[in-house]
N, C-alpha and C positions, 0 to 999 in steps of 0.2 A: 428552362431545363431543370428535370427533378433531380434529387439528389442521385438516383443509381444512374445517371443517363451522364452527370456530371465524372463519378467517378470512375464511371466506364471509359468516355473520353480520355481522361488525364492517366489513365493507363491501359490506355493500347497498345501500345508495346510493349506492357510485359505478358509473361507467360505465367499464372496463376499454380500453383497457391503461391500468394504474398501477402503485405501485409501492409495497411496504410496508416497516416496519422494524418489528419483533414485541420490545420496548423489553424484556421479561423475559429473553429470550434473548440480545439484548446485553448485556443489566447481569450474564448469568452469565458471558457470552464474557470481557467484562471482569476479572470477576474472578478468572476461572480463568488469563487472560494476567498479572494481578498476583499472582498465587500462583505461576505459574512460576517469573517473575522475583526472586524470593525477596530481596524488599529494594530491588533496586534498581528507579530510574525507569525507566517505558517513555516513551516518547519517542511520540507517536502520528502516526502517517502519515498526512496528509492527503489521498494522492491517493487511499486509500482507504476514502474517506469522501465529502469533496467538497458537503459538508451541513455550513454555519456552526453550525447548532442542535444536530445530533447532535456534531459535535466540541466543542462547550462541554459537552455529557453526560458526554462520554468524560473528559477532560480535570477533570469534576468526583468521578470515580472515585476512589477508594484506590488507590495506585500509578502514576499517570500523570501525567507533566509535560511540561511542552515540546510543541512541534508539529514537523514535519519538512515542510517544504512541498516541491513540484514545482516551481515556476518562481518568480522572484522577483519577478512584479508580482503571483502571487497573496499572495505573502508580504505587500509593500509593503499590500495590498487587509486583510488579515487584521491587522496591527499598527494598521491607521489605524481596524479594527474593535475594539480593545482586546486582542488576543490579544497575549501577551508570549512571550518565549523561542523564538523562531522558528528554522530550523535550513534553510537550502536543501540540498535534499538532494543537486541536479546542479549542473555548472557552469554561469554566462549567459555570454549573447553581447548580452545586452541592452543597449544604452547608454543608453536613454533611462531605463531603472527603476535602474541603478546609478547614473548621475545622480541621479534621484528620492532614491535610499538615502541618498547622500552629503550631499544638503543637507536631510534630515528627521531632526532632533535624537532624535522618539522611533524612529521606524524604525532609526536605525544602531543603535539603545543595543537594538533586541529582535533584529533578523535579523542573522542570518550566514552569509555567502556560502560557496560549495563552492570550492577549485582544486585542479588538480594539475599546473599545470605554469607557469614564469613568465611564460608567454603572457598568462594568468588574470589576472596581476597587471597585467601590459601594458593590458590593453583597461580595465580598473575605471581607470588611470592616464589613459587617454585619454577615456573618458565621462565623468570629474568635472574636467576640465581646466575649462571653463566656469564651474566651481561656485564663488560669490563665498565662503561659508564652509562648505569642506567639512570634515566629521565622517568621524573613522579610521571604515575599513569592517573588520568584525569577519569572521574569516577561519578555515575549516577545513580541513584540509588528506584531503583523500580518498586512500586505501591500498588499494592491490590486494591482495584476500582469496582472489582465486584459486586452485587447488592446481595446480601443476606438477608432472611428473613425468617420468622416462623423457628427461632431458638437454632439456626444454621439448617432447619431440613428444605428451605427452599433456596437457593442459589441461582443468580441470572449472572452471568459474563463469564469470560473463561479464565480458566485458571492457569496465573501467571505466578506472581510473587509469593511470599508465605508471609510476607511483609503490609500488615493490615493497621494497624491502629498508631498512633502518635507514639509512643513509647516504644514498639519496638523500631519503628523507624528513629529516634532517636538515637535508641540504645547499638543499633546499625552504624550511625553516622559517628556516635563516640567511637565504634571501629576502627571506623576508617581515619579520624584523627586522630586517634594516636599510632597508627602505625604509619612508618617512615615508606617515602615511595611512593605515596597516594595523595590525592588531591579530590576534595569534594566536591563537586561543582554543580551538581545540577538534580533534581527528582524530575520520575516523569510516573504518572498515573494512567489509563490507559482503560476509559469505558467503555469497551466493547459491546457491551448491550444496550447500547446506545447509536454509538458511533457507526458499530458495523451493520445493527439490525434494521432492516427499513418499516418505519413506520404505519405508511400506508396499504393497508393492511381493512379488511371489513369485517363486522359479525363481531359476534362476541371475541373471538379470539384477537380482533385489533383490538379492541377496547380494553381488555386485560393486558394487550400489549402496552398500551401506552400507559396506561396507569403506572407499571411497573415500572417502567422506564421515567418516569415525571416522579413517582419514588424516588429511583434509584439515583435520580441528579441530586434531589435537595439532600437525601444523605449522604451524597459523594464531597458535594460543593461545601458542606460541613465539615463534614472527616479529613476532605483533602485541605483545607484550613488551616486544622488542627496540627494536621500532621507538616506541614510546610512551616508552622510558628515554630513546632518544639523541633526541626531540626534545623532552622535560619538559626537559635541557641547555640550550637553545635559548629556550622559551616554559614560561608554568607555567601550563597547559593546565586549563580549567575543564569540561573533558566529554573521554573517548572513548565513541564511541558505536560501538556493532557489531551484530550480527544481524537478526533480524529475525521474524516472527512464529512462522514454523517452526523457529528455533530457540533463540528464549529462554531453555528450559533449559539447554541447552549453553553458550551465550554467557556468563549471567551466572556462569559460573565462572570464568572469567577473572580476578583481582585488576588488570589494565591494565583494564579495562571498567568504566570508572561509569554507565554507561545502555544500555538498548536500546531498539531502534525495534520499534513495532509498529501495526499497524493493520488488517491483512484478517482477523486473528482476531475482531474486534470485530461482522463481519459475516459470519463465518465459509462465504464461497462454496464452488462445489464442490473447488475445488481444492484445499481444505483438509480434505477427507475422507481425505486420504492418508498422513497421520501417524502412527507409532507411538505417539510420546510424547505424543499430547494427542489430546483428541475435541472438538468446538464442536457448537453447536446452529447452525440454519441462521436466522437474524434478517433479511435481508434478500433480500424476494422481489418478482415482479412474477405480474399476472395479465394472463394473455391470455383473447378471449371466441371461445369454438366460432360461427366463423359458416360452416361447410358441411358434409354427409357425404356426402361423394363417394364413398363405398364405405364395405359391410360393413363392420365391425374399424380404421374409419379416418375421424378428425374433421379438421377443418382449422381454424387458431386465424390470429387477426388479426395480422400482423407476426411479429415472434421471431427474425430475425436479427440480434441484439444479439454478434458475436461480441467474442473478448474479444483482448486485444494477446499478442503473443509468437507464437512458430513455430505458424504452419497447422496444423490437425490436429481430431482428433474432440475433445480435449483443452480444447478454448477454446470450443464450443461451450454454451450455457445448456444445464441440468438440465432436461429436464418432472420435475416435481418431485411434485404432487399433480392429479388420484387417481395412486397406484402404479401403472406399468405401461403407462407410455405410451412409444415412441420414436419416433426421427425415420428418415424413408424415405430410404434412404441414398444413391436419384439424386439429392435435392431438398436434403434439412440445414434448416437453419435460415432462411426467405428472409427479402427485406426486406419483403413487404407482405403474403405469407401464408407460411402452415410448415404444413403435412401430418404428422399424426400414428397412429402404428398401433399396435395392441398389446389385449387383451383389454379396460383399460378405458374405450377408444374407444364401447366396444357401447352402455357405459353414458353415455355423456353426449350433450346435446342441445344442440340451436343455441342460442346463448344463456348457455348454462353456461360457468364459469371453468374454464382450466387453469393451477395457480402454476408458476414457476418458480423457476429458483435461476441467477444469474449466475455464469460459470464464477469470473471476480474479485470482485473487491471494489466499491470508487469508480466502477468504470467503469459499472456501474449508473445511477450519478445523469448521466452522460453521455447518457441517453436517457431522465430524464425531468425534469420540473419542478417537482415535489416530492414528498417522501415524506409520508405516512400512517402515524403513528406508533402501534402498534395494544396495546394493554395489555387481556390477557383477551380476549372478544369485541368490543371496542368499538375506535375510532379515535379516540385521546380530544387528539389534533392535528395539524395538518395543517402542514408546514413546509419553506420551498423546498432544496430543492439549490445548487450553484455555477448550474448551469443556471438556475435559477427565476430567481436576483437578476443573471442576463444575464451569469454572469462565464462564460466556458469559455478555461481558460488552454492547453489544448492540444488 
């Protein structure tokens, strides 16, 4: 039985669009992400997940600890759910959920907030002013992992911190201790042009690609060093955290890195077909239903403009994933309420039938539906909400 004849089976009775997670192929993702990591914790990304019940799976894996959240009320929502070791991964502006943090004895003692700059420290000062017994808010300080080059006019990673070199991460961390309230606990660095960018790549433009990137680690793996000695001075730092699912091999060489982040490998979308150093199985798919054939060689499927975040392009677009052999008509893409598809095995399928997909990301999947369908072998053997399903959508 091939894999579309499988998941056809084990969801027959549902009525399409839905959205699955195939539980064997995560539990390999998994483990093949804690075998990169060679020892150390991976830290799991919640925005690429975004399913309570699939991250307590992941989370109950061999080599995974901590969670990495997106914003900090879904943090506060997550520790008041029992989940411990929380890590915000961006900085807030939020006053009313730093409020919330500061007067909730178990929330300050599991999350910790992101800054990088004393502003950070400003607004957490002004949102717990009201707070009759506020609790120190526990604090990381984020490091720009970008590669510079060429006197600053060429630039690869995106831009995060303003917080680059040993000294002002220092002069950061002297901030944060001496002012009352706060607790330093952890740096996190964050190679995006590494992590997020897939390698495998031909022509001269991979080959500049890699270079760049085999650059960009030995001067990351240096600076970030540097920068974790002069502020372990300062604070005795109970986590750095650095990379990310595309490059956990690389990362955990580092001796300054006690953990890395990961999480879109666990669902391994299209984007992550691009790796040299690693292969994933594909565990999180959706089906759309053929409801037209408006031409020879050409079906039309329900919805399927699920695109995905970051720079426009064919790039972000969802996979037609199964039967092989289908693509998208390139006046039309992906719409919001039908998508047009062509290609030889169009001929073969009939109004009615499935076509699966593959989200170009990860979590952003569960931004478009209300729960996954957790499918082991041919069966669905549970059905379990998303962030979506229990009404939470933090961004």
């Amino acid at each position: 039985m091939d894999e579309r004849q499988r998941y056809d089976r084990a969801t027959a009775g549902l009525e399409p669009p839905f959205a699955i997670l195939d539980l064997e192929a995560m539990r390999a993702n998994g483990g093949a992400m804690a075998r990169r990591a060679r020892g150390k914790p991976i830290r799991v990304a919640s925005k690429s997940i975004r399913c309570r019940d699939v991250l307590r799976r992941v989370l109950g894996m061999a080599g995974f600890s901590g969670v990495m959240a997106f914003t900090l009320p879904e943090a506060l929502w997550l520790a008041a759910e029992g989940v411990t070791d929380i890590l915000v991964a961006y900085p807030t502006a939020d006053a009313t959920a730093l409020a919330a943090l500061a007067a909730d004895e178990r929330a300050s003692r599991e999350i910790t907030v992101m800054v990088d700059c004393p502003e950070h420290l400003d607004l957490v000062d002004e949102a717990v002013a009201g707070v009759a017994s506020r609790r120190d808010v526990r604090v990381c300080l984020d490091i720009d992992a970008g590669f510079v080059a060429m006197g600053g006019r060429f630039r690869a990673g995106v831009l995060r911190s303003p917080v680059r070199e040993p000294g002002e991460a220092a002069a950061l961390a002297a901030e944060v201790a001496k002012r009352p309230g706060f607790r330093l606990v952890g740096l996190m660095a964050y190679e995006a042009q590494v992590a997020g960018v897939g390698d495998r790549v031909g022509g001269p433009y991979g080959r500049v690609l890699r270079a760049v990137q085999g650059r960009s680690m030995r001067e990351l793996a240096a600076r970030r060093g540097r920068v974790v000695q002069a502020v372990r001075q300062v604070a005795d730092l109970e986590f750095v955290n650095g990379g990310g699912t595309g490059s956990i091999e690389k990362t955990v060489r580092e001796k300054a890195v006690t953990e890395v982040a990961g999480g879109s490998g666990i669902f391994h979308p299209r984007l992550f077909d691009f790796y040299r150093g690693f292969t994933g199985r594909p565990a999180a798919l959706f089906a759309l239903p053929v409801v037209r054939r408006p031409a020879p060689g050409v079906v039309t499927v329900l919805g399927g403009g699920y695109h995905a975040s970051g720079s426009a392009g064919p790039s972000r677009l969802p996979q037609p994933y199964l039967p092989p052999g289908l693509r998208y008509d390139p006046r039309e893409g992906a719409g919001e309420v039908q998508t047009p598809l062509l290609g030889p095995a169009a001929s073969d399928l009939r109004i009615g039938d499935r076509v699966w997909f593959r989200h170009a990301k990860a979590g952003e999947l569960c931004e478009r539906f209300d729960v996954l369908h957790l499918v082991e072998g041919d069966q669905v053997v549970e059905t379990v909400p998303t962030y979506r399903g229990e009404g939470r959508t933090f961004l």
